[in-house]
Each structure stands twice: as C-alpha cells, then as structure tokens.
N, C-alpha and C positions, 0 to 999 in steps of 0.2 A: 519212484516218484511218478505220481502219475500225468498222462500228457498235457492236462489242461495246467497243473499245476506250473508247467517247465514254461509253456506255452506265457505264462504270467510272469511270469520271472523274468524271463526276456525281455517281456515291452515293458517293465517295472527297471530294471537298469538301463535299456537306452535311454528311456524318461527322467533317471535320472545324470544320464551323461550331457544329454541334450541343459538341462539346469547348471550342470557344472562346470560346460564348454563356457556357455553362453556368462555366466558370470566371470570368469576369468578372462574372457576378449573383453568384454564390457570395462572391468575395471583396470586392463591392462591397456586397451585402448583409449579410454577416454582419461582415466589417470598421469596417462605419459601426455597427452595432448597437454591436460592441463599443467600438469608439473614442467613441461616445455615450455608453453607458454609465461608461466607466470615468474619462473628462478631458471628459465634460459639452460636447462640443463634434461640428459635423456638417459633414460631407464631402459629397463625391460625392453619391452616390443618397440620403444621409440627408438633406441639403442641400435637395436639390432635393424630396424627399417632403413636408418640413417647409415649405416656402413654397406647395405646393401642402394647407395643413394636414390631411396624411394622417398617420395616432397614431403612436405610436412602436413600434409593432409591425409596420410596413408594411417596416422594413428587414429587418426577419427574414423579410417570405411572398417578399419580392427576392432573400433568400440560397435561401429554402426552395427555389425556383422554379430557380436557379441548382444547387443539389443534383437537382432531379428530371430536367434537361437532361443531367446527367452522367452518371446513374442509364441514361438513356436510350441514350446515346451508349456507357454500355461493355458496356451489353446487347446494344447492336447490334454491337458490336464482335466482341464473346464469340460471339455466337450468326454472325455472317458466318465466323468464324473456325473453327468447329466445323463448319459447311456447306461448306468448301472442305477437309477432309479427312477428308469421309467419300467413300468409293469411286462 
C-alpha cells in the first residue's frame, strides 16, 4: 500500500472515532441527565457517576464533553473538505 494511501487511512478512522466517541458521551451524557431528572432514576454513565458519588451535574460536563468531540470532528470534517477543493 502505498504511503499516501496509509497516511489517509489514518486520519479517515481517527475521524471517525472522534464522531463515535463524541456521540456516545453526548447521548449517554445528556440522556442519563435527562432520564434522572424526569423518572428519578440512573443508567449508564449516570449510574456509574453516582456510585463513584460524583453531583448530579457530572452527567451534563459527559454530554458537554460528548458535544465538544462532535464540535471537533465536523470542524475537521468542514475544514479537510474545503482544503481538498481549493486548486
């Protein structure tokens, strides 16, 4: 394979690790927040925050943190996208 090819491969799966971290905080963060709040009961990352007795605002910085990974991943997206068609 040649080097450029490997070289794309690469930043083609972090690319997509960076979309599939970032989705998974997102919904496990702000999901538990919300399913806590509304039927008083905890999941996932809420679950698991709450035995390690982290406040109840520790599922929200897991969502927040899951938003700034997405934030990241389509700026790199947007911006690889715009650098392969300019001349």
């Amino acid at each position: 394979m040649p080097k450029q090819q490997l070289n794309a491969s690469k930043t083609h799966s972090g690319q997509g690790l960076l979309w599939l971290f970032g989705a998974i905080l997102s919904v496990q963060g702000f999901g538990s927040a919300m399913t806590e709040a509304g039927w008083n009961t905890s999941f996932g990352v809420a679950g698991l925050l709450r035995a390690a007795h982290v406040p109840e605002w520790g599922t929200l910085l897991v969502g927040c943190g899951g938003a700034a990974l997405l934030a990241t991943a389509a700026r790199r997206h947007y911006t690889k996208g715009r650098a392969s068609r300019r001349p």
